[in-house]
C-alpha positions in Angstrom: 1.0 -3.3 26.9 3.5 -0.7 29.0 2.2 2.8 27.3 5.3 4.6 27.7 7.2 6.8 24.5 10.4 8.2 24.5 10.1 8.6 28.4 7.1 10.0 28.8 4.0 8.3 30.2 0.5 8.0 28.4 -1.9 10.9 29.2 -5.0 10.5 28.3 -8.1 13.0 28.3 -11.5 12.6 27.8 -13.8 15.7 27.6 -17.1 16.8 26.5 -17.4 20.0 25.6 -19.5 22.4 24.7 -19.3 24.3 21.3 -18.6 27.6 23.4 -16.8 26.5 26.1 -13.1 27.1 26.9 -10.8 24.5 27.5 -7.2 24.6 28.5 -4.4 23.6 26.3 -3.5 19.8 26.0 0.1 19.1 27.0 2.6 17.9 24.3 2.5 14.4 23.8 4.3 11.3 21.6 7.8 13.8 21.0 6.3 16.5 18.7 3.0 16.1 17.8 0.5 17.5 19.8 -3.3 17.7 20.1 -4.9 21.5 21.5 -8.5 22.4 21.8 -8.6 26.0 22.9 -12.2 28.2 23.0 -13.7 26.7 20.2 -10.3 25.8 18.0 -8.9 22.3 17.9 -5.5 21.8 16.5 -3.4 18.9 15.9 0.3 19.5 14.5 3.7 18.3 14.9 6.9 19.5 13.8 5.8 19.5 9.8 2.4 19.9 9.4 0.1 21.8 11.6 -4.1 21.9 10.8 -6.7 23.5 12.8 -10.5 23.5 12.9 -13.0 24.9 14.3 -14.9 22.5 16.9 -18.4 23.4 15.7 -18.9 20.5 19.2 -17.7 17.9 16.8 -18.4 18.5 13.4 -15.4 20.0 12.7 -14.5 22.7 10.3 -11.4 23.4 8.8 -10.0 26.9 9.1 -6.4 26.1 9.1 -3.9 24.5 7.0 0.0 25.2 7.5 3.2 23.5 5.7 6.0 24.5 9.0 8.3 22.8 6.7 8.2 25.5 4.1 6.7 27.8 6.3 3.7 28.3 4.0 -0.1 29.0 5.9 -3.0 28.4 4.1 -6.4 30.3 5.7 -9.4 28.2 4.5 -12.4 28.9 3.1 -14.4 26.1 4.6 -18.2 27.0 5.4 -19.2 23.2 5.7 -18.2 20.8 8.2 -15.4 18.8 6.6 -18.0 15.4 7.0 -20.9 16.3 5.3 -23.3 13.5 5.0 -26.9 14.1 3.1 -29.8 15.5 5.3 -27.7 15.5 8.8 -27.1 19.0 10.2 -24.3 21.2 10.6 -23.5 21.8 14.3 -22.6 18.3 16.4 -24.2 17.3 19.4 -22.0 16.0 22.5 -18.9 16.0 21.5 -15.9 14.3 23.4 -12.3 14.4 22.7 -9.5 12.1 23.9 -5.3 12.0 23.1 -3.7 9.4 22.8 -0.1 7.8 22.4 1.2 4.8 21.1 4.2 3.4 21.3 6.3 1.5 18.4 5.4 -2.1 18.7 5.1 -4.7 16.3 1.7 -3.5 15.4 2.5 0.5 15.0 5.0 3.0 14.4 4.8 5.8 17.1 2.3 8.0 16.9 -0.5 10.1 18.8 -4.0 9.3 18.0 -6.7 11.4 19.1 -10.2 10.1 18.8 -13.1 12.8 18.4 -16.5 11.4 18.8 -20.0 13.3 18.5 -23.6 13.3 17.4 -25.4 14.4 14.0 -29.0 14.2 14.8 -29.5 10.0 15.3 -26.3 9.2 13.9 -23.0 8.7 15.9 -19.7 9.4 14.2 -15.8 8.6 15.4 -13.0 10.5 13.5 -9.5 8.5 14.9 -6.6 11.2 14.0 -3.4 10.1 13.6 -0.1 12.0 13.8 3.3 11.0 13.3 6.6 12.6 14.5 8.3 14.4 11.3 5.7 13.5 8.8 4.2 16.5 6.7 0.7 14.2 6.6 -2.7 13.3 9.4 -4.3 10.6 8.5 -8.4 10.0 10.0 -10.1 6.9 10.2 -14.0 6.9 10.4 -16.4 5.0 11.8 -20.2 5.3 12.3 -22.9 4.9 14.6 -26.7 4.7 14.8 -29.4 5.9 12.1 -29.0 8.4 9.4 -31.7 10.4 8.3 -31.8 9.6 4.9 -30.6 7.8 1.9 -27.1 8.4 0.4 -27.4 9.0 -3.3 -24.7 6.9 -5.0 -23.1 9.1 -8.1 -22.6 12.3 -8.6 -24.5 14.6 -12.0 -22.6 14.5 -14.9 -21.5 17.9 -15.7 -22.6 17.7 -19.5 -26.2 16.9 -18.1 -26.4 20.3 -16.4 -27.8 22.4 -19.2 -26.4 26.2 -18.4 -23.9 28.1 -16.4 -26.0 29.0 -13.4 -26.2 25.0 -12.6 -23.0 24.1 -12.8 -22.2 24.7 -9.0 -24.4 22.1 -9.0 -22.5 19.3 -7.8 -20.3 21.2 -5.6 -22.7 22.3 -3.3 -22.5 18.9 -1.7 -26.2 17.3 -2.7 -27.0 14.2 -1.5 -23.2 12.7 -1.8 -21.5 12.1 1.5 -18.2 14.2 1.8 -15.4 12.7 4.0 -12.9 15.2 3.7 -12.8 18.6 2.0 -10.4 22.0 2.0 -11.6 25.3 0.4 -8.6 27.8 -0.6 -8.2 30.6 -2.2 -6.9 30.8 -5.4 -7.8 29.7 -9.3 -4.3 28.7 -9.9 -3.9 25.3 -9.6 -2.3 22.0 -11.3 -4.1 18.4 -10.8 -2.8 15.0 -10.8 -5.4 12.5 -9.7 -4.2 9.0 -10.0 -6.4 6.1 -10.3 -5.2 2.2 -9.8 -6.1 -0.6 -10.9 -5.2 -4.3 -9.7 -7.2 -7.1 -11.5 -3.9 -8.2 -12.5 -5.0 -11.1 -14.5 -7.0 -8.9 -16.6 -5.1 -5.5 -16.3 -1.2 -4.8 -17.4 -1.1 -1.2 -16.8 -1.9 -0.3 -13.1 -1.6 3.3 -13.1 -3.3 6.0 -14.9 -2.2 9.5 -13.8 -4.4 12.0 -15.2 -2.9 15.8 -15.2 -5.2 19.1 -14.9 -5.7 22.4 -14.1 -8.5 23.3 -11.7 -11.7 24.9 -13.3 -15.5 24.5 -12.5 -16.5 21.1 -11.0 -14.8 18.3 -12.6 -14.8 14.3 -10.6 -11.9 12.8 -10.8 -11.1 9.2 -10.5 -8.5 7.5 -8.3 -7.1 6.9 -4.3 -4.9 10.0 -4.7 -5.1 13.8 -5.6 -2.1 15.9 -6.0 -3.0 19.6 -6.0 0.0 22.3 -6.6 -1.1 26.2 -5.9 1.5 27.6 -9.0 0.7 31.2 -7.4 2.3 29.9 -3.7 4.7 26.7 -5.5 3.1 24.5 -2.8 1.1 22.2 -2.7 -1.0 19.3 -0.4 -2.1 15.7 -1.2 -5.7 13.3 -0.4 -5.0 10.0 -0.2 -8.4 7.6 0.1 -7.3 5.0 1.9 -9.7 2.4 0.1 -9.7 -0.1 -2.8 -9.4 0.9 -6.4 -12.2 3.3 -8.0 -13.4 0.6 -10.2 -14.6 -2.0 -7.2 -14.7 0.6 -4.1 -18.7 0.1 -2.2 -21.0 2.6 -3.3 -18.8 3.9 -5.8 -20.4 7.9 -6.6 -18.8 8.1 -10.0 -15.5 9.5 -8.7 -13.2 10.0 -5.7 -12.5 13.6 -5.8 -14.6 16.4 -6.3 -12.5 19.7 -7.4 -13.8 23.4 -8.0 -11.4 26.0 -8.6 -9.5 26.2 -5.3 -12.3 23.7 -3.4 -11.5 20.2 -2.8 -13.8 17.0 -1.8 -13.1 13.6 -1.1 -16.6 11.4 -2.0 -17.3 8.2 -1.4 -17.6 6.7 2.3 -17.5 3.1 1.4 -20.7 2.6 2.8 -24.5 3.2 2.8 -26.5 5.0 5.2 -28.1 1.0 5.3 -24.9 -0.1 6.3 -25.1 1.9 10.0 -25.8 -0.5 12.6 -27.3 1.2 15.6 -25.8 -0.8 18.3 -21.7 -0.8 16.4 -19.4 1.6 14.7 -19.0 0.6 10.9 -15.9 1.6 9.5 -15.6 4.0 6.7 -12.7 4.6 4.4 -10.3 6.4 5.6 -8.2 9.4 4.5 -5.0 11.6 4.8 -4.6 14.8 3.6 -0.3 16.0 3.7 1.3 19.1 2.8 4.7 19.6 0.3 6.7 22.3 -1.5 6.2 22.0 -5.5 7.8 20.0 -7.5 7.6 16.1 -8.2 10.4 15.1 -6.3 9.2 16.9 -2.9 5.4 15.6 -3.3 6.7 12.0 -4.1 8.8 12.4 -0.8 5.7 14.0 1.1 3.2 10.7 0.8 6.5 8.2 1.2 6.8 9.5 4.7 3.2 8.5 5.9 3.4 5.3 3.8 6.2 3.8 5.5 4.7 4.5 9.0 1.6 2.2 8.2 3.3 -0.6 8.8 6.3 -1.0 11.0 8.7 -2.6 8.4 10.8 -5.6 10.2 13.9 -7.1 8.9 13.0 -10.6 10.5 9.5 -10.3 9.7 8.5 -8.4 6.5 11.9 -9.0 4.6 11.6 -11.9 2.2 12.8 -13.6 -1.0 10.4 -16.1 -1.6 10.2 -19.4 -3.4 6.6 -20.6 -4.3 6.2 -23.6 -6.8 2.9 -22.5 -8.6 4.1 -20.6 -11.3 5.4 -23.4 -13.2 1.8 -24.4 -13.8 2.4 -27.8 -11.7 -0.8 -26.7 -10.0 -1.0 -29.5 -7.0 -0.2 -32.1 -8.7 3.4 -32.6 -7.2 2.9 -31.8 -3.9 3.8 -33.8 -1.0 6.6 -34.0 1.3 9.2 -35.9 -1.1 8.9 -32.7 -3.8 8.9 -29.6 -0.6 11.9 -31.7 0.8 13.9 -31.2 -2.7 12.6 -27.8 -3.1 13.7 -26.5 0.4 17.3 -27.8 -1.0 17.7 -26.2 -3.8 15.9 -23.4 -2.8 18.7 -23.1 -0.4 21.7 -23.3 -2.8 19.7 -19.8 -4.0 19.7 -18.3 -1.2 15.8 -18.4 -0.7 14.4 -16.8 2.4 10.8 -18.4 2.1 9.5 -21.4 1.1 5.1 -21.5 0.2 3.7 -24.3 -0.3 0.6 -22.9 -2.6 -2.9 -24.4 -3.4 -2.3 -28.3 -2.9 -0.7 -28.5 0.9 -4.5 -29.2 2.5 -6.9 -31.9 2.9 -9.6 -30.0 1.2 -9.4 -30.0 -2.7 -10.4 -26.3 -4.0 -11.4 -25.5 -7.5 -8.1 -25.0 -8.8 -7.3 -28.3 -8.0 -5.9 -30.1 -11.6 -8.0 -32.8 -10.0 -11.2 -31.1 -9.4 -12.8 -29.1 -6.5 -14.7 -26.3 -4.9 -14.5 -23.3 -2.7 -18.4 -23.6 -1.8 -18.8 -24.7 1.7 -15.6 -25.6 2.8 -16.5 -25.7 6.3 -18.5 -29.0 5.1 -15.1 -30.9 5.7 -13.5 -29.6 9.4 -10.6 -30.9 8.3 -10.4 -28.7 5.0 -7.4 -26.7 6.2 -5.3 -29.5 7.9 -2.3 -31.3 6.0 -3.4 -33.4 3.6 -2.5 -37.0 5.2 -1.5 -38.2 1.6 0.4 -35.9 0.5 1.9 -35.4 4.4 1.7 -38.2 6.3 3.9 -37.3 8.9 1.7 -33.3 8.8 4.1 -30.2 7.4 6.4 -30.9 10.4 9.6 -32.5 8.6 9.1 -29.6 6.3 9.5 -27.1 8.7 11.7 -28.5 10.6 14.2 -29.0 7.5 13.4 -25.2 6.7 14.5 -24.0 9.8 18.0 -26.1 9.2 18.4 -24.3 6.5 17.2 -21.1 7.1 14.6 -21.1 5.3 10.8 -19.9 6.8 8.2 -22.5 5.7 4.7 -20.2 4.5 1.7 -21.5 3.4 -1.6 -20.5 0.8 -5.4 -20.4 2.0 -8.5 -19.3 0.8 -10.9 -17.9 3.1 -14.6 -19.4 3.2 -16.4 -16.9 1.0 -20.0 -18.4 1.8 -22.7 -16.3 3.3 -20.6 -12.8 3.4 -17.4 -15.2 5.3 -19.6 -16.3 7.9 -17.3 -18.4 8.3 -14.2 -16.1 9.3 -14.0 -17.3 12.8 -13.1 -20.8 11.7 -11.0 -19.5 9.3 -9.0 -17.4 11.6 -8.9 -20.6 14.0 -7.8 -22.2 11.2 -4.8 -19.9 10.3 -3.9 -19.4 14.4 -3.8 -23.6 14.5 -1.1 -23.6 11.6 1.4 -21.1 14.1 0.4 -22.8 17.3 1.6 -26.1 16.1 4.5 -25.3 13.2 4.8 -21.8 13.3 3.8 -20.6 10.2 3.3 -17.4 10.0 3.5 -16.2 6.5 0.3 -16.6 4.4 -0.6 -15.9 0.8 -4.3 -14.9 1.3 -5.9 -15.7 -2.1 -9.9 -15.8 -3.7 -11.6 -12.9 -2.0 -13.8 -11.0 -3.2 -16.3 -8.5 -1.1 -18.5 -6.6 -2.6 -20.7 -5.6 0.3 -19.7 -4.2 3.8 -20.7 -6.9 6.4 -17.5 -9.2 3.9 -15.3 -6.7 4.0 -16.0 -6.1 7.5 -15.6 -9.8 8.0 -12.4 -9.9 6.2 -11.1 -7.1 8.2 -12.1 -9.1 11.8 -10.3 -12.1 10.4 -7.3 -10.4 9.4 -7.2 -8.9 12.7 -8.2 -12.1 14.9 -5.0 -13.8 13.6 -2.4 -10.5 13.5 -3.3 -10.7 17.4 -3.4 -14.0 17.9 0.6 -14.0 16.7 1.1 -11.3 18.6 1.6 -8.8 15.0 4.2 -11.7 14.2 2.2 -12.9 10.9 2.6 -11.4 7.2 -0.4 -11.4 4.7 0.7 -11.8 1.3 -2.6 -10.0 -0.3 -3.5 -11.2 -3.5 -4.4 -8.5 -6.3 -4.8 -10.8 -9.4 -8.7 -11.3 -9.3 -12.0 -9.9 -7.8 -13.5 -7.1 -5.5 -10.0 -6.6 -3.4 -8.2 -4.4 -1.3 -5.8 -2.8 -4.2 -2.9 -0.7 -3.1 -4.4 1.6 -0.3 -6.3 -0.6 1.7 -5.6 -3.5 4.5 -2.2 -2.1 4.2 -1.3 -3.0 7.8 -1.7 -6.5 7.7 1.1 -7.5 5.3 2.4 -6.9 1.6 1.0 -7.6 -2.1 0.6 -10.6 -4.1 0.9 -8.4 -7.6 0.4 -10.7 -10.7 0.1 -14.1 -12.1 2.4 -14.2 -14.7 3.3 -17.7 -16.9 5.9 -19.1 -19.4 3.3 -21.7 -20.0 0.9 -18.8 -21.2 3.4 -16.8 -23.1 2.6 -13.5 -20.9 5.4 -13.2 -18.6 7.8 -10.8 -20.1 10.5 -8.7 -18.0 10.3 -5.7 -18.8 6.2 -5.9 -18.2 7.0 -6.7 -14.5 9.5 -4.1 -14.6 7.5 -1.2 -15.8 4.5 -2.2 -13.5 6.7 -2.1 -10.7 8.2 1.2 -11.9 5.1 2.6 -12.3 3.2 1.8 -8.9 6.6 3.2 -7.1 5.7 6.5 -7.8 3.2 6.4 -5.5 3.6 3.0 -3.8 5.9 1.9 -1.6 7.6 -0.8 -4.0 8.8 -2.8 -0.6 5.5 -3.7 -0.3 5.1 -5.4 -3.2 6.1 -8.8 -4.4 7.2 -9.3 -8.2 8.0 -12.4 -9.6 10.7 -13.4 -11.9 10.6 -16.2 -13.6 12.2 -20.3 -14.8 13.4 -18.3 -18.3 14.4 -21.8 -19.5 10.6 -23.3 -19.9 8.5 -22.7 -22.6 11.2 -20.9 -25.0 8.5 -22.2 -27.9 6.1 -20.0 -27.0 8.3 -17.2 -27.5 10.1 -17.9 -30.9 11.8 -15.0 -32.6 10.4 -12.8 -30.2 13.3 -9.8 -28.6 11.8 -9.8 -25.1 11.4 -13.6 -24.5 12.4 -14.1 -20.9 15.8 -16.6 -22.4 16.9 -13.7 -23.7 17.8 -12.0 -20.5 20.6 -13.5 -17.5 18.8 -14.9 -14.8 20.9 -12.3 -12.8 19.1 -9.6 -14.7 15.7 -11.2 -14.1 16.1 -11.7 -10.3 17.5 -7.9 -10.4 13.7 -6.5 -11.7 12.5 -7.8 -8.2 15.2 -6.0 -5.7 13.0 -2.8 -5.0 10.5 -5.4 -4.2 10.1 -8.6 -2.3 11.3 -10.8 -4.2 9.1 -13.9 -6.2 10.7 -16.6 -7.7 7.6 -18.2 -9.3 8.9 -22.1 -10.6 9.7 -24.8 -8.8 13.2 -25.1 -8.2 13.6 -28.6 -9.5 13.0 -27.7 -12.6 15.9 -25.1 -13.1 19.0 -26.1 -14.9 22.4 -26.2 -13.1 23.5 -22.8 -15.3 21.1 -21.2 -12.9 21.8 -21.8 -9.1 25.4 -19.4 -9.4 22.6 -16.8 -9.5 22.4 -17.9 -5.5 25.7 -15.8 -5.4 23.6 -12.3 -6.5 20.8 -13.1 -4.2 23.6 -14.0 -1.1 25.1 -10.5 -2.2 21.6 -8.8 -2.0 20.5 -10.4 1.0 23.1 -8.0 2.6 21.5 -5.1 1.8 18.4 -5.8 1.0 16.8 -4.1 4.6 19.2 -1.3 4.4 17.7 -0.9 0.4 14.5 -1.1 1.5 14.3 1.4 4.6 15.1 4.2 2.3 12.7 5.9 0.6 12.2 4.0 -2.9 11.0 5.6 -6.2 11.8 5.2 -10.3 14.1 7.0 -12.0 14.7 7.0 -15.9 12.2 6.4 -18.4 9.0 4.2 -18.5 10.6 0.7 -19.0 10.0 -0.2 -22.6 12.3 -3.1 -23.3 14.4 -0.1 -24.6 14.8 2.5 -22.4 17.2 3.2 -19.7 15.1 2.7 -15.9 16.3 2.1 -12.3 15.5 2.8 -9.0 16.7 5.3 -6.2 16.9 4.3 -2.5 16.8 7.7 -0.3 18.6 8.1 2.8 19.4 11.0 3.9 23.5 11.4 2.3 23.7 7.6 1.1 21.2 5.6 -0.6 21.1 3.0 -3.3 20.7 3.5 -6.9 19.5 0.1 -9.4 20.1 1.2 -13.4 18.8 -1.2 -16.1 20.4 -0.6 -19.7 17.5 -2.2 -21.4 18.1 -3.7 -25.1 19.4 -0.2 -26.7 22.6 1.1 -28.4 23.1 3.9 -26.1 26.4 3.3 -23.7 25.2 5.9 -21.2 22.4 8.1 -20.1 21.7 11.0 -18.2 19.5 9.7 -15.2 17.7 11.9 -13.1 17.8 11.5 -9.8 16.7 12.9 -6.3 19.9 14.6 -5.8 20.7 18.9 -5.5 21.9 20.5 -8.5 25.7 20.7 -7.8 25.8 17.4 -5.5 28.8 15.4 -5.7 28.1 11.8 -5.0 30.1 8.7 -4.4 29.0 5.1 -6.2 30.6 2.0 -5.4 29.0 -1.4 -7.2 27.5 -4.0 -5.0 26.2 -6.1 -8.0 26.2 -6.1 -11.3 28.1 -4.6 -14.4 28.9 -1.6 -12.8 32.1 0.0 -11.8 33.1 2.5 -9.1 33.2 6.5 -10.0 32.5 9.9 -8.7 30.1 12.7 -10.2 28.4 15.8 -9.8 24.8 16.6 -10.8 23.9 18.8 -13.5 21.9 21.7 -12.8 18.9 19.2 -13.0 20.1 16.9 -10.8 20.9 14.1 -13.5 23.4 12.0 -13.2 25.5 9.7 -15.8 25.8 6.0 -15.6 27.1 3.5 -18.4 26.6 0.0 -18.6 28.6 -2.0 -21.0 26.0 -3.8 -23.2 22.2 -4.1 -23.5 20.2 -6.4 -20.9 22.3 -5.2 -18.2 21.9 -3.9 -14.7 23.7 -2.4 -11.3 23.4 -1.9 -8.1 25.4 1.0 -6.5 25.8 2.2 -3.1 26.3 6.3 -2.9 27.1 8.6 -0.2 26.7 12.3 -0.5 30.4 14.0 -0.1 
């Protein structure tokens, strides 16, 4: 690959340096960000967010944090290196540093990354910076190397079991708990919100559990992401852990954030000091720590930046409304290449984007099979993950050829081999690369895993990656969340987006408004494009839902498709089984279709209230002067309501319908910002369009 950004060639240094020595100042690279160490400072900044540390050769300290945005400078307090790890010492060893830049490719969004590697004693570490034009965040990834000197001690005291006052610095003092990431400022003044996540869908229907605080003595706090507001200064920063949920992360020490007064630590590595090889980085969790002026809106804003560079987010590659058969409960038992024919068929008079063939499509029967099987040692059969010749005789070709007559992408399910810590990921990556080398397929729902030790995750992660560059970055991994030790909503984000939640007709659990308020509750904090949410064949199954006000038939099939737009879209039946009443719907998705990437590439949070059944919800696409806004009247009596909204006090703003019950009109926000929309009767919905004026 040509490294060249915005016309200026890669540079790249590579220095070891002394912890006294003097070093001149890096040239600006990758448009504004840029990388300095100076004497014995190292800075990294770019046009919003600039942090500095002292170099300490390696074991760096910070002594710098500043908000150019809102022109707000924040002198640390840090005495500690900001990776402290039990029994290593303080000063590094050896040090090199080396920028970086990458250009925007399939695989990244532009960035500079500057790699700072050292020695603790016997053990190696590599922090990987990255830093992103206009984005207020720097995110690290860690890796280590060689032999720590000691245990790590999994959890953390509990404060009630240190008896008196002088103890209760206890915790904070860093013990035998490795710290990835810590800031130390001044101040007593400060409001929490630490947010933990849960997937586990099958089990769990509420996914996010904020939990508000003020700053005292040490308290742990549970969750990927700490929000921490400085009332005194009415700014603020943000940790994100970049790791699964607290309730299946490796090693777990109790909590996720460690918070005294104005001192802040991220715990939890992800791995043991038994899980350094000597002779091979290991990979840590990883972390990004972003500034923001108070206030919900502005912190919601600050972590959607860095989100949506993760991933670059491709209209021909990431975009999807997606047909998969399973959620009609057929299981495998009609597939073969008569039923996908007629499925690709109607699924086009819909509008459908994506056709997955789930559980059923391969030779090898797994244990979900309605006619029996296993995941143990599927590499018993090498011909597990080929076409069932059955089912297929003529392979998945007809299939995808008809697809592509249509315009419809053909995507496929697999399992990965989970025997022996997937000692089998080679073969299973082989597996996946055969199915694009000979049809193409590129799109694959990525279901049963479950690690819950390093060298599988590890393995997952090598898999993942052996097929993302064996397509050239060209695949999309639809994560499943519904079971087992998984990645959750921070972690693996680059390979793909999220399988959310199994939900059924059959079982009597699949109710709109829960889909809607789980998706209106992750977007707070998660980029809801990422996501896939189902809706549902409303039509099945009315008996299990007698006399009940939120059955699925009471809602338009318009209205249920419209829960998904913030999303990817799900339709989870089989198309077959739809009556003819429903297929007009194809009109709503043809209109969405349209705007579905422009939608998406804004900046994507929930307005309203909490969906209820009752309330009044929606959505808000950000761009710039002009967005989108979604509003769901849920079942209630109220003809309008006072949204808020991301908009300035004072705006005046422009909405023209693009689906839905909505009609044109013009407003200006209230000194709040709220805006009023009316929808003409309960269990209705519209899109707008708005422009700024």
């Amino acid at each position: 690959m040509k490294k060249q950004l915005w016309g200026i060639s890669l540079f790249s240094l590579f220095l070891t340096v002394p912890a006294f020595a003097v070093v001149q100042p890096y040239k600006q690279v990758a448009g504004d960000c840029k990388v300095e160490l100076k004497q014995d400072t190292l800075t990294l900044e770019n046009s919003l967010i600039k942090r500095c540390w002292l170099w300490n050769n390696g074991n760096l300290i910070t002594c710098k944090l500043k908000d150019k945005k809102n022109g707000l400078e924040w002198q640390t307090r840090n005495s500690q290196p900001d990776l402290a790890l039990p029994g290593e010492k303080k000063e590094g060893d050896g040090a090199t540093i080396r920028a970086e830049e990458i250009p925007a490719s399939l695989q990244f969004t532009r960035h500079l990354r500057v790699f700072v590697e050292y020695a603790i004693g016997d053990l190696q570490v590599r922090k990987v910076f990255k830093v992103y034009p206009d984005c207020p965040a720097i995110a690290c990834e860690l890796y280590l190397k060689g032999k720590a000197s000691q245990k790590w001690v999994k959890t953390l005291d509990n404060p009630a079991d240190l008896q008196n006052i002088e103890k209760l610095t206890q915790n904070s003092q860093g013990g035998n708990v490795p710290v990835m990431e810590q800031l130390v400022l001044e101040g007593k003044h400060w409001q929490l919100e630490a947010v933990e996540f849960f997937d586990v869908t099958d089990r769990f229907n509420t996914l996010v559990r904020p939990v508000r605080a003020l700053s005292y003595r040490d308290c742990l706090y549970r969750g990927n992401l700490l929000f921490a507001e400085n009332t005194e200064k009415e700014a603020g920063f943000f940790m994100l852990k970049e790791a699964p949920t607290s309730n299946v992360q490796l090693y777990y020490p109790g909590g996720d954030f460690m918070v005294s007064e104005g001192t802040f630590r991220m715990v939890g590595l992800g791995i043991d000091s038994a899980d350094v090889k000597v002779d091979e980085w290991t990979k840590a969790y990883s972390y990004v720590t972003g500034t923001y002026r108070s206030g919900e809106k502005q912190k919601r804003m600050a972590l959607r930046n860095y989100q949506m560079r993760i991933r670059p987010f491709l209209q021909d590659r990431d975009e999807m409304v997606m047909l998969n058969t399973w959620g009609d409960r057929g299981q495998d038992t009609r597939v073969n290449e008569a039923f996908c024919l007629k499925e690709l068929e109607l699924a086009s008079r819909l509008g459908i984007t994506h056709f997955q063939i789930d559980d059923g499509w391969q030779a090898g029967r797994s244990a979900n099979s309605a006619y029996g099987g296993s995941f143990k040692n599927i590499w018993d059969n090498p011909d597990y993950w080929t076409p069932d010749p059955g089912r297929f005789p003529n392979g998945l070709a007809p299939i995808v050829e008809r697809g592509k007559e249509l315009g419809i992408e053909v995507c496929l399910w697999f399992n990965p081999s989970i025997q022996h810590d997937y000692a089998d990921w080679q073969k299973d990556a082989d597996a996946l690369i055969a199915l694009y080398e000979k049809y193409g397929i590129r799109t694959f729902k990525i279901d049963g895993t479950f690690f819950d030790n390093k060298l599988s995750e590890s393995r997952l992660r090598s898999l993942y990656d052996r097929v993302m560059e064996a397509t050239g970055w060209k695949a999309v991994l639809n994560l499943d969340a519904t079971a087992g030790r998984r990645g959750g909503y921070f972690f693996f984000n680059e390979y793909g987006n999220i399988f959310l939640e199994n939900r059924y007709t059959d079982w009597g659990n699949y109710y709109p408004y829960w889909s809607l308020r789980n998706l209106w509750m992750l977007s707070r904090y998660v980029a809801p494009q990422s996501l896939q949410i189902e809706f549902l064949n409303k039509w099945r199954n009315g008996d299990k839902y007698k006399g009940d006000r939120f059955a699925p038939a009471t809602y338009s099939f318009d209205y249920l498709f419209a829960i998904t737009m913030a999303a990817q879209p799900l339709a989870w039946f089989e198309a077959s089984n739809l009556p003819d009443e429903a297929f007009p719907t194809g009109e709503v998705i043809k209109k969405y279709k349209a705007i579905q990437h422009d939608f998406h590439t804004g900046s994507v949070f929930p307005v309203g209230n909490e969906p209820s059944g009752k309330s009044w919800c929606g959505f808000q696409s950000i761009k710039e002067k002009k967005g989108y806004f979604l509003v769901f009247r849920e079942y209630n009596d109220a003809e309008s309501f006072d949204m808020d909204t991301f908009f300035e006090p004072g705006d005046e703003v422009e909405f023209k319908p693009v689906i839905g019950a909505g009609k044109a009109f013009r407003s200006i926000t209230s000194g709040n910002g709220r805006i009023r929309f009316s929808l003409p009767q309960p269990n209705s919905y519209a899109l707008y369009s708005y422009r700024v004026l």
